[in-house]
DSSP file (Angstrom, degrees, kcal/mol; ACC not computed):
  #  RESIDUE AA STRUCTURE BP1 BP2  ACC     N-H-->O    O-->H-N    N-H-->O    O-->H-N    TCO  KAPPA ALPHA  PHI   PSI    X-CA   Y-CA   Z-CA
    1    1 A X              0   0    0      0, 0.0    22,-2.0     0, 0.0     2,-0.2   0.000 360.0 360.0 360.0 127.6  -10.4   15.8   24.4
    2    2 A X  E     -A   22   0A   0     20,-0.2     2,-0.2    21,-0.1    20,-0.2  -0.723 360.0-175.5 -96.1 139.5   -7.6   13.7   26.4
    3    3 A X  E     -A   21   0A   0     18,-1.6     2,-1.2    -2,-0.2    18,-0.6  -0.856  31.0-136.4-172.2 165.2   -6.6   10.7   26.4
    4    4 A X  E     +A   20   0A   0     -2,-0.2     2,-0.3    16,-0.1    16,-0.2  -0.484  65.8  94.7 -95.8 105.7   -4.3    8.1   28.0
    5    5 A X  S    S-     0   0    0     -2,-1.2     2,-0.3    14,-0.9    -2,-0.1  -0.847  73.4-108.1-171.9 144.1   -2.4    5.9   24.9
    6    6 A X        -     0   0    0     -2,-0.3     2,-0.3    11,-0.1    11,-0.2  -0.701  37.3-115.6 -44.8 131.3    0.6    6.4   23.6
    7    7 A X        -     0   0    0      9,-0.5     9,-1.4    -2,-0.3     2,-0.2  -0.909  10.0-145.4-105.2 144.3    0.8    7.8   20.0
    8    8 A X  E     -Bc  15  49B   0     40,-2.2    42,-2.4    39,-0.6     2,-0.8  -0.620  24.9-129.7-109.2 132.7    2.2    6.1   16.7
    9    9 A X  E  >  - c   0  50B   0      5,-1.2     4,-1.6    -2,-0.2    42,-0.2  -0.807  13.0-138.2 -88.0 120.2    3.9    8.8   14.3
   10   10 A X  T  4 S+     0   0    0     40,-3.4    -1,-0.1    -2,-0.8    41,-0.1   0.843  94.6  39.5  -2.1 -68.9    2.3    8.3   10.8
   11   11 A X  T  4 S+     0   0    0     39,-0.3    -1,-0.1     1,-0.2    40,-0.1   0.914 127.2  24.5 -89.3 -49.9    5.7    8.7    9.0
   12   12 A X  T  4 S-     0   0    0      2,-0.2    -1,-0.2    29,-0.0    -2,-0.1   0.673  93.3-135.2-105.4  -2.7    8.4    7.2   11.0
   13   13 A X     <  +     0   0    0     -4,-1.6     2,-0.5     1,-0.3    -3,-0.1   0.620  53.9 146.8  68.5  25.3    5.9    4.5   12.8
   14   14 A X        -     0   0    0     -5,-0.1    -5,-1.2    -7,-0.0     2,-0.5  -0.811  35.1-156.7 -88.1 115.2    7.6    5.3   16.1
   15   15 A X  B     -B    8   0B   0     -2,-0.5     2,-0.6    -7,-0.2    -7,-0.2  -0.796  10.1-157.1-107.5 139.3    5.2    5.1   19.2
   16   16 A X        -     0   0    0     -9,-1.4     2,-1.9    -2,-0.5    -9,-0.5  -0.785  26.9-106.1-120.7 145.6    6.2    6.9   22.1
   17   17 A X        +     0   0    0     -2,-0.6     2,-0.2   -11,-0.2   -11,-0.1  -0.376  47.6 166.1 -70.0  80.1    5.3    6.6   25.6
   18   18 A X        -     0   0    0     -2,-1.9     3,-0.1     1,-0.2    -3,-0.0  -0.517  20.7-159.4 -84.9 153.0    2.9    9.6   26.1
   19   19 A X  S    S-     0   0    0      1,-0.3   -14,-0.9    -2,-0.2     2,-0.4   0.639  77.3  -7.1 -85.2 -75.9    0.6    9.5   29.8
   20   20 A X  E    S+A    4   0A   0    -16,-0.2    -1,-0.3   -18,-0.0     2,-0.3  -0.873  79.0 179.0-126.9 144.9   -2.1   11.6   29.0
   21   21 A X  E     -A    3   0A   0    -18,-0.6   -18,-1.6    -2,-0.4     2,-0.2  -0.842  35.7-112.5-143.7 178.3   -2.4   13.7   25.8
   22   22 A X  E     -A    2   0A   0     -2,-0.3   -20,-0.2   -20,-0.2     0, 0.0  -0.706  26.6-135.5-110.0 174.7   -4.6   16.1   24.1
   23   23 A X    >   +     0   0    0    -22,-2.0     3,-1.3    -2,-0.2    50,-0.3   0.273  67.8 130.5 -98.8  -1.0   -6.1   14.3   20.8
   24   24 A X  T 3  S+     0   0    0      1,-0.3    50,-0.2   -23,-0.2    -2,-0.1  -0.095  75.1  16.7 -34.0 133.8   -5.2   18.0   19.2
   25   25 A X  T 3  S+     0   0    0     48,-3.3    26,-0.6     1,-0.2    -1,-0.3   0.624  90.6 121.0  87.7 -10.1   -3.3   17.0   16.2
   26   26 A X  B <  S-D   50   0B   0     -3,-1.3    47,-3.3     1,-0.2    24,-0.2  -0.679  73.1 -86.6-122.9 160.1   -4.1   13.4   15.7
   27   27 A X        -     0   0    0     22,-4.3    44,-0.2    -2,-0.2    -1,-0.2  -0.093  26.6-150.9 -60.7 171.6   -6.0   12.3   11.9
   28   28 A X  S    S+     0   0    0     42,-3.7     2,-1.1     1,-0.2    43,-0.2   0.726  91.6  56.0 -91.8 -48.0   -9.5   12.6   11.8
   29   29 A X     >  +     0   0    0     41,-2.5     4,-1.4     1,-0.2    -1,-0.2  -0.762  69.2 166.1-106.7  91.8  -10.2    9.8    9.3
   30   30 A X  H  > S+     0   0    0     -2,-1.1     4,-0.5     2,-0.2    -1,-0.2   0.528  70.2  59.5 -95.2 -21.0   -8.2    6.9   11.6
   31   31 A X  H >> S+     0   0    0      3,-0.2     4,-3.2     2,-0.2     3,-1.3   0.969 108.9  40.4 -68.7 -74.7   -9.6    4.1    9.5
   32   32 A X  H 3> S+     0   0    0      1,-0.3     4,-0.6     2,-0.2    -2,-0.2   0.708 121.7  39.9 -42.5 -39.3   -8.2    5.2    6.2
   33   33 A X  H 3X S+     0   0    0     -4,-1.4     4,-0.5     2,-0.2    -1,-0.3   0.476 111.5  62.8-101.3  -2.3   -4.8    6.3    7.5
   34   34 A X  H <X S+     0   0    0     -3,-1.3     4,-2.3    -4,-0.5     3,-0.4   0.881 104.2  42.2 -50.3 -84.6   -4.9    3.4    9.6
   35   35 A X  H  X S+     0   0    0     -4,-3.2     4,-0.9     1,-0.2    -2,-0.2   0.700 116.4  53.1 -69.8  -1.9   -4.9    1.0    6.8
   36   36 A X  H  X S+     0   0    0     -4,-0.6     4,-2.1    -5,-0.2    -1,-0.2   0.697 108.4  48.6 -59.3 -43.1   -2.2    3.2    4.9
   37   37 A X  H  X S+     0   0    0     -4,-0.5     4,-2.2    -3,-0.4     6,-0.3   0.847 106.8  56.6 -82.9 -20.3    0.0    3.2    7.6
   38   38 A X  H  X S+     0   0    0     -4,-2.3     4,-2.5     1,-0.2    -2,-0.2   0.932 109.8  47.9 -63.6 -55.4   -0.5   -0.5    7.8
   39   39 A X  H  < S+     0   0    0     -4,-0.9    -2,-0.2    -5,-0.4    -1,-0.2   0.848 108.1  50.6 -19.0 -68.1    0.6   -0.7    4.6
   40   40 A X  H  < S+     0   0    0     -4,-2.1    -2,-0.2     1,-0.2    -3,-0.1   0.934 127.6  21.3 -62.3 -57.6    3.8    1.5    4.7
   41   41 A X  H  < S-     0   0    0     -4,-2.2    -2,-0.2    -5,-0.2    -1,-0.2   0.604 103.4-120.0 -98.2  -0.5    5.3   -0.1    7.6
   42   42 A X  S  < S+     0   0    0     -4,-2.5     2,-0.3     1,-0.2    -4,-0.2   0.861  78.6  76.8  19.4  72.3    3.7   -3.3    7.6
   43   43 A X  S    S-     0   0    0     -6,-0.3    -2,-0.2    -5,-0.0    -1,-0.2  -0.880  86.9 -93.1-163.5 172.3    1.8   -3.4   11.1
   44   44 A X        -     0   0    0     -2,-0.3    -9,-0.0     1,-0.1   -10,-0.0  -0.514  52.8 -94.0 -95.1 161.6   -1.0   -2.0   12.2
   45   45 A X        -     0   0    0      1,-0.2    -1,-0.1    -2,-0.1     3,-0.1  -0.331  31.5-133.3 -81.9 159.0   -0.5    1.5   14.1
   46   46 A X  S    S-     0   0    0      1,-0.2     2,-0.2     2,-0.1    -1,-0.2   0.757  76.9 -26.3 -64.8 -48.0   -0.2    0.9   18.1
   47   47 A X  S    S-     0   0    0      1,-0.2   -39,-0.6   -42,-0.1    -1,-0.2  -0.887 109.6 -12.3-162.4-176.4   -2.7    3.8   19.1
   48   48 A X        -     0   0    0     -2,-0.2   -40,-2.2     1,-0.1     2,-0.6   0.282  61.5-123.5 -33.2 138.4   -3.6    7.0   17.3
   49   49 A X  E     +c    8   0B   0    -42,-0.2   -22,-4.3    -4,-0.1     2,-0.3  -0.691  45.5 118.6 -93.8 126.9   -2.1    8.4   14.6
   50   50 A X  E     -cD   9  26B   0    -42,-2.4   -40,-3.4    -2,-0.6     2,-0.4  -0.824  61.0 -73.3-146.9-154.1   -0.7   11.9   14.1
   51   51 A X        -     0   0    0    -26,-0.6     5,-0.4    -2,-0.3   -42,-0.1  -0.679  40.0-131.3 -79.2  48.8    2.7   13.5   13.2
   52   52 A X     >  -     0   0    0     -2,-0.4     4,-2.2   -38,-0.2     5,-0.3   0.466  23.5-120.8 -24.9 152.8    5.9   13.7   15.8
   53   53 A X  H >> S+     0   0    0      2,-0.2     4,-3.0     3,-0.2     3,-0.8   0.982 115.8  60.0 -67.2 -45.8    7.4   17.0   16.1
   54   54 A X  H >> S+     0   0    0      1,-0.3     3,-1.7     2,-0.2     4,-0.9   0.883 113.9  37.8 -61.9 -84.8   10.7   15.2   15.0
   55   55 A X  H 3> S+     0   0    0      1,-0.3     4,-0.5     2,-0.2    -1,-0.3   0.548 112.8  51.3  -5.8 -50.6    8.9   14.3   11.7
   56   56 A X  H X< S+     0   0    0     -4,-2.2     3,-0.7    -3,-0.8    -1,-0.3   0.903 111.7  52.6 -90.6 -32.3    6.9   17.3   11.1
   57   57 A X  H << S+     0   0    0     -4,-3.0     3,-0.3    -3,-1.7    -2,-0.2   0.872 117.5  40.8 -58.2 -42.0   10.6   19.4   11.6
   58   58 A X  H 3< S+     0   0    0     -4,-0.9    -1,-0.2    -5,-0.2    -2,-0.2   0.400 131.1  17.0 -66.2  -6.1   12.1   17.2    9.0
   59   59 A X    XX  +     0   0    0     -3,-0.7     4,-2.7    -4,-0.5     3,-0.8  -0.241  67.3 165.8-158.4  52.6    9.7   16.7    6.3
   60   60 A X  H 3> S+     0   0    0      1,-0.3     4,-2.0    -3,-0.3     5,-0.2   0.744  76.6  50.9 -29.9 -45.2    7.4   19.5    7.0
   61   61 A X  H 3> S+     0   0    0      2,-0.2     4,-1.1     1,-0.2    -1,-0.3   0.821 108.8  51.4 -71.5 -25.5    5.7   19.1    3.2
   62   62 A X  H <> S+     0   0    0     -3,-0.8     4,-1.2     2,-0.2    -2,-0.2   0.869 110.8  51.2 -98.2 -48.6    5.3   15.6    3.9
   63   63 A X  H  X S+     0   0    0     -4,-2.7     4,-3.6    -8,-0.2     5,-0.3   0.951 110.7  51.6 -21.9 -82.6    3.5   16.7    7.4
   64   64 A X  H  X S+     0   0    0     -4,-2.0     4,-1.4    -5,-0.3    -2,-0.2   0.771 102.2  50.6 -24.6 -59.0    1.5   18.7    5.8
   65   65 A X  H  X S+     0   0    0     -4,-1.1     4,-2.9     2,-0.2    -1,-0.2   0.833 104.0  58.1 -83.3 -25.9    0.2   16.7    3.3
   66   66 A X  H  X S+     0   0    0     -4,-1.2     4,-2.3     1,-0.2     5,-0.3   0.943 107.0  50.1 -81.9 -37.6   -1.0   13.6    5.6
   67   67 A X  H  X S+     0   0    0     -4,-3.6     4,-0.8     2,-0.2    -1,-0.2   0.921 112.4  49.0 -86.9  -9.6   -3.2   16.0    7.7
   68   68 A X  H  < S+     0   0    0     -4,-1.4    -1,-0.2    -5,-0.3    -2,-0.2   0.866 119.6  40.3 -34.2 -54.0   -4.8   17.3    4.2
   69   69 A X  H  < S+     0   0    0     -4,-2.9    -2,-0.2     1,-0.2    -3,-0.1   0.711 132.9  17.9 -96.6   1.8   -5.2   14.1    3.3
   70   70 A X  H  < S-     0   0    0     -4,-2.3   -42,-3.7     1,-0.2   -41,-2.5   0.372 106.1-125.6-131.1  17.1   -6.6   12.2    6.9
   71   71 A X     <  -     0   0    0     -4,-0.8     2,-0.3    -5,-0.3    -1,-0.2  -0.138  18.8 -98.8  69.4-169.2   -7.5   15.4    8.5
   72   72 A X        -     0   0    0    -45,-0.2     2,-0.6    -4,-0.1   -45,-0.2  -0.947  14.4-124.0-164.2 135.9   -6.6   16.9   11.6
   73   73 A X              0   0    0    -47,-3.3   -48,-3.3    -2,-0.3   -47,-0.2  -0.777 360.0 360.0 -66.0 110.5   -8.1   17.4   15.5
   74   74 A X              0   0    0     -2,-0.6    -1,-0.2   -50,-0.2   -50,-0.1   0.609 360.0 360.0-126.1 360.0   -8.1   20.6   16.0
């Protein structure tokens, strides 16, 4: 599944200007990690949430653990 949105990294709450993108990778449970991430950074997330490569290369455990805990498209 595609789709055309920019996606908001979870961790560093940086959204980047994607055109079209697969949904591979992005939470499953978007509500919950939605109102966590609102929380963390205080705003609500832009567009879907997943992980940036920068992120998951620097904190890999940390990666790791948000798609355990909000799922994962795969």
């Amino acid at each position: 599944m595609t789709v055309d949105t920019p996606l908001t990294c979870y961790i560093c709450g940086e959204t980047d200007d994607w055109t079209t993108v697969d949904l591979i990778g992005c939470f499953e449970d978007r509500q919950v990690a939605g109102e966590r991430f609102e929380e963390k950074h205080g705003k609500e997330p832009d567009s879907y949430l997943f992980v940036c490569p920068e992120c998951k290369e620097e904190n890999p455990h940390h990666a790791e653990n948000c798609y355990e805990k909000y799922g994962r498209v795969e």
